[in-house]
Structure formats: structure tokens, C-alpha cells
C-alpha positions in Angstrom: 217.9 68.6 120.8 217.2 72.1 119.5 219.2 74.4 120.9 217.9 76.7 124.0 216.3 80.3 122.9 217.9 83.1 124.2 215.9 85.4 126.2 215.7 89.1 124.6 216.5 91.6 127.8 215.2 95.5 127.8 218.4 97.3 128.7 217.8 99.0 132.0 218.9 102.5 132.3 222.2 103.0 134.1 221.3 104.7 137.7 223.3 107.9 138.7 224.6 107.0 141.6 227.5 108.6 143.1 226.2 111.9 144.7 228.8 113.4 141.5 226.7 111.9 139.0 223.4 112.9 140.7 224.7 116.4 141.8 225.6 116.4 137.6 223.0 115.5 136.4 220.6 117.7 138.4 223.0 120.7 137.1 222.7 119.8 133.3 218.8 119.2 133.6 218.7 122.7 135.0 221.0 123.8 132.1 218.5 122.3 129.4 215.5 124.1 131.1 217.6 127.3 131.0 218.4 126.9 127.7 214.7 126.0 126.6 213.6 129.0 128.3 215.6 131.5 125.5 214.2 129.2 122.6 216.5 126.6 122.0 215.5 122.8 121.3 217.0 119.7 123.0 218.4 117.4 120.3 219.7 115.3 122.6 221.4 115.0 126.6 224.8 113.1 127.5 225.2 112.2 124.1 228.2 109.5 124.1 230.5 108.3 121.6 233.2 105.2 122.4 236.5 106.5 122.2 235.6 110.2 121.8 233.8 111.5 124.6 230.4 113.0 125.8 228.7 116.1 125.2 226.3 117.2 128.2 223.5 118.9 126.0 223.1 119.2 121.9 220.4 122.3 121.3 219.6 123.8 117.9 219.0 127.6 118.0 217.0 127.7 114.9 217.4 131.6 113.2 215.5 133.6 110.5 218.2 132.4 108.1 219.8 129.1 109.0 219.8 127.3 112.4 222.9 126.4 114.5 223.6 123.3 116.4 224.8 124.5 119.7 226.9 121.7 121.6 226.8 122.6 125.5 229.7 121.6 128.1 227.8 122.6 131.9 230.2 122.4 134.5 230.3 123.3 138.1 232.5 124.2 140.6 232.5 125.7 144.3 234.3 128.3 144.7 238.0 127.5 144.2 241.3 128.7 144.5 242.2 127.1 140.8 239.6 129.0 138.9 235.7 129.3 138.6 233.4 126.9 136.4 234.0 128.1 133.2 237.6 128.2 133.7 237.5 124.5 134.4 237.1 123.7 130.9 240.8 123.0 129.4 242.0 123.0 126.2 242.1 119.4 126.2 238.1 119.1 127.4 237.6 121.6 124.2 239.1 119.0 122.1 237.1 116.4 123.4 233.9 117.9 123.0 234.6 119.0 119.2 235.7 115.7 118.4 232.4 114.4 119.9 230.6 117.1 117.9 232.4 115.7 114.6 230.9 111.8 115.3 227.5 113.5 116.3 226.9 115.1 112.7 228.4 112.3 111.1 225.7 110.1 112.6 223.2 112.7 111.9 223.8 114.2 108.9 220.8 116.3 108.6 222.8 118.9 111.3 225.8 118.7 108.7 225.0 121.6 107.0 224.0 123.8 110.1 226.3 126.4 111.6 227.7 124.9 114.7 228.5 126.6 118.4 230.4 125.5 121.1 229.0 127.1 124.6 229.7 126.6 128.0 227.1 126.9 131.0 228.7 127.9 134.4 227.4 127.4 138.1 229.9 128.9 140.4 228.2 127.9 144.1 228.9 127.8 147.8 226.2 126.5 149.5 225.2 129.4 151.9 224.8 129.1 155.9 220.8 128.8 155.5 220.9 126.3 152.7 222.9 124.0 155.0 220.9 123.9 157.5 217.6 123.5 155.9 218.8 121.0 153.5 217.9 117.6 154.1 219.9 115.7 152.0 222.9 115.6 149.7 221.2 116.2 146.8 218.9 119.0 148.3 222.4 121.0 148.9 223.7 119.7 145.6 220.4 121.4 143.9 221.5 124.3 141.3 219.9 127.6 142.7 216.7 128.8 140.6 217.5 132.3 141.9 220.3 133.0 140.5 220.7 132.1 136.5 223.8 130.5 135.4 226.5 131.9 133.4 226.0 131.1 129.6 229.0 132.1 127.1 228.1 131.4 123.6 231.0 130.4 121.4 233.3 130.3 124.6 235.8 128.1 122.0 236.2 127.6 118.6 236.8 124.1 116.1 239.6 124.2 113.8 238.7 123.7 110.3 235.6 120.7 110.0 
């Protein structure tokens, strides 16, 4: 009796599906438009590593001289009595991110050599009156404002030493 073949499965994509991971996600795609719009390349989105972390968008800001690898945290926030969006990220999230940053140009060493940045991307938002009521869903209210551009700080934190 030979033994039974087993059948090769295409991974399916996971599906956001909490309205967190939508509202997310819809926040770091508008980030990555944003960012493409001032000349910077997507390298790659929601890169992961096991044990490390995530980093929400990897750009490369390529210069006259040398380019940079720009690693991009994108949080948002409503308005809050702890702090605003870019006050969110901790020391310990900045930690987690460069040590994310350390697997991602191991595994690609061609960006070894690049100059690296570490930016945050802020959306600080309170639906308004007239976006309530016209909004038809979650995700409609959830929806970054076009209107208003978000708050980018390049270099907002440093790595120690690579």
C-alpha cells in the first residue's frame, strides 16, 4: 500500500477582522500612500518577525548620496487624556521596532549598508458631529481623514549602536 499523497494547500491570507485590525490597517495603508506621495518606496507592510515584533511600514528614501531605510510605527489615537498618537509610542514599543529593524536587514542584507531612520506617523482624531451621522458603518467612521495630513516625525527615536 503506498502511502496517501499529501495535498499541497495555498496559504490563505489572514482576514482583518476585528473593527481594530480593520480600523489599523486602513490607517497604515493611508500612511504608505502618504509617504509615497513625498518620494518614498514601499519595501515592504506589517513586516513580522517571531519573537521580535512587527514593523507597520519599511520605506527607502533614496538621496543624491546614499539612501536610508526608513522603518515607520503609524499609530492612532482619539483624543485622550493619556497623551496624543505619537506619544503612545513607549520606550518599550521603540525597542521593539529596532529589534525588528535588526532581523529585517539581517534577512536582507542589501539594506545593511544603508543609513537607517526610525519615524513615527500620527493620526490624532475625534470623529466630528457630521461624520457620525453620515457614516454608515464602522469602518466608514474608522476611515483616516484625507483632509487633514497626518503628523510625520522623522527620526522621532534613535537605535543604540547596530
Amino acid at each position: 500500500m503506498s502511502p496517501a499523497k499529501k495535498s499541497k494547500q495555498t496559504p490563505v491570507p489572514m482576514r482583518l477582522t476585528a473593527p481594530k485590525q480593520r480600523q489599523g490597517h486602513a490607517f497604515e495603508r493611508h500612511a504608505r500612500i502618504f509617504l509615497e506621495t513625498k518620494g518614498l518606496i514601499c519595501l515592504a507592510d506589517n513586516w513580522q518577525r517571531t519573537n521580535a515584533g512587527e514593523i507597520d511600514l519599511i520605506m527607502l528614501e533614496q538621496g543624491r548620496a546614499w539612501d536610508i531605510v526608513v522603518f515607520v510605527e503609524v499609530r492612532q489615537r482619539r483624543a485622550s487624556q493619556f497623551g496624543d498618537a505619537l506619544a503612545s509610542v513607549t520606550r518599550a514599543k521603540q525597542r521593539k521596532i529596532i529589534k525588528t529593524a535588526r532581523y529585517f536587514l539581517q534577512q536582507y542584507p542589501q539594506y545593511a549598508e544603508c543609513e537607517c531612520r526610525f519615524d513615527v506617523i500620527g493620526y490624532d482624531s475625534t470623529p466630528t458631529q457630521a461624520q457620525r451621522k453620515t457614516t454608515n458603518s464602522i469602518d466608514d467612521a474608522n476611515e483616516p481623514s484625507t483632509s487633514v495630513p497626518p503628523l510625520w516625525v522623522q527620526g522621532a527615536f534613535m537605535a543604540d549602536a547596530w
